[in-house]
N, C-alpha and C positions, 0 to 999 in steps of 0.2 A: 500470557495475558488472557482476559476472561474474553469469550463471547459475548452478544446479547444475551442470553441463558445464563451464563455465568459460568461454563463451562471453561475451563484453562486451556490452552493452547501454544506448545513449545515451537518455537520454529524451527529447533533441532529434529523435532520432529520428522521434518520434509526431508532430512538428508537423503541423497538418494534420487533425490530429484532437481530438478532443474525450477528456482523460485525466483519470482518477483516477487521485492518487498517493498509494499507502497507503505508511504505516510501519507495521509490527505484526511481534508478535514470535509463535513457535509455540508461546511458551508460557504466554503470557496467553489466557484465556478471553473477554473482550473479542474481540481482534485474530481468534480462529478464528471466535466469531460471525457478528461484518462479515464474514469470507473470503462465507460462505453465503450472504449478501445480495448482496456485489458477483459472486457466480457468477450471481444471480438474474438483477441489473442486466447482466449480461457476455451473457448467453444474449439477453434482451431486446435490446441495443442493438448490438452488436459489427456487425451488419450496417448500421448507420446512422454509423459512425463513430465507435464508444465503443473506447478502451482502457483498461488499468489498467496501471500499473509500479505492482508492486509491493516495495518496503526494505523486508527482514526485518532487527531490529537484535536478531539470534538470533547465539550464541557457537557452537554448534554443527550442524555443517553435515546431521548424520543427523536432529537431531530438526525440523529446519528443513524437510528433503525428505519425512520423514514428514507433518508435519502439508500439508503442499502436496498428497502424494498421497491424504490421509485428504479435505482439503477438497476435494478435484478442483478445485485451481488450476491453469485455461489459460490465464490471461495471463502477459504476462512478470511476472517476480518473482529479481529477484534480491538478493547480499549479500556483503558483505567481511568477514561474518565477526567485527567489530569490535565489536558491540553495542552499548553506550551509549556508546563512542568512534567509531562508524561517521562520517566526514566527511559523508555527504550527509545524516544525520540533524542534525547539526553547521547544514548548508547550509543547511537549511528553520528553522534557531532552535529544531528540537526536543534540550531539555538534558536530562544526566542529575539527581537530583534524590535526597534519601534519605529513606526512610520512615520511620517511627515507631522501627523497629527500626535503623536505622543503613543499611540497605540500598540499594546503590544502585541506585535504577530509572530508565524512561523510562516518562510514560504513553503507551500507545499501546491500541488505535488510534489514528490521526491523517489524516484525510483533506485532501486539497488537488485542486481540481477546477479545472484549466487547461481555455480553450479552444483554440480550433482554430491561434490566436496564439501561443499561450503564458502568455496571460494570468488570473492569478488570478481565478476565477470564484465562488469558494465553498471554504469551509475548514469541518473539523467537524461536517459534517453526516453522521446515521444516522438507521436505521428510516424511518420514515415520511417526513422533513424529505427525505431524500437521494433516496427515491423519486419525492418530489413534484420535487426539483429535476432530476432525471436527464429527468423525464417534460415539465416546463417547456424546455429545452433541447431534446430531439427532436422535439416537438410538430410 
């Protein structure tokens, strides 16, 4: 999927390394929270092998780069731009869904923590739980 630059970015790429793959959108309050933690986790571990790809499943591409340069997002993070039809959001089984109001959403955040393999490690975890489990894994 592209960068903001338009740059492409495989997350096979990271093999090799130990990833967090977030979905989150800039404009749920949720999804900017997590940003703050996994910069915490990022600072913490990026020298031991931690990445993040980050799927923004955001429609618009300004308020997408804003809330990245408001979080001080440095890992990869990119988006097609598609929102609740984004295919890789599609790929992980994250569906759109409608609220009470008719609206159609995604929950997100959504975390998925691959090792070094590729293999599914931990899904859904925050706060505390994701801390403990990031600190379990580089120990």
């Amino acid at each position: 999927m592209p960068d903001k630059d338009g740059k492409m970015h495989k997350l096979s790429s990271l093999r090799g390394k130990v990833v967090i793959l977030q979905f989150w959108s800039a404009t749920e309050q949720a999804s900017r929270d997590n940003n703050r933690q996994l910069a915490s986790l990022y600072a913490k571990y990026k020298s031991r092998g931690l990445e993040i790809y980050s799927v923004s499943l955001d429609t618009s591409k300004l308020v997408w780069e804003e809330a990245m340069t408001f979080d001080k997002v440095t890992w990869t993070s990119v988006c097609d731009l598609q929102g609740v039809s984004s295919q890789a959001a599609m790929l992980y089984n994250i569906r759109p869904m409608q609220d009470a109001n008719g609206n159609v959403i995604i929950q997100v955040p959504q975390l998925f923590i691959l090792d070094k393999e590729g293999n599914l490690i931990g899904k859904n975890l925050f706060g505390k739980r994701l801390d403990d489990r990031m600190a379990e894994i580089f120990r």
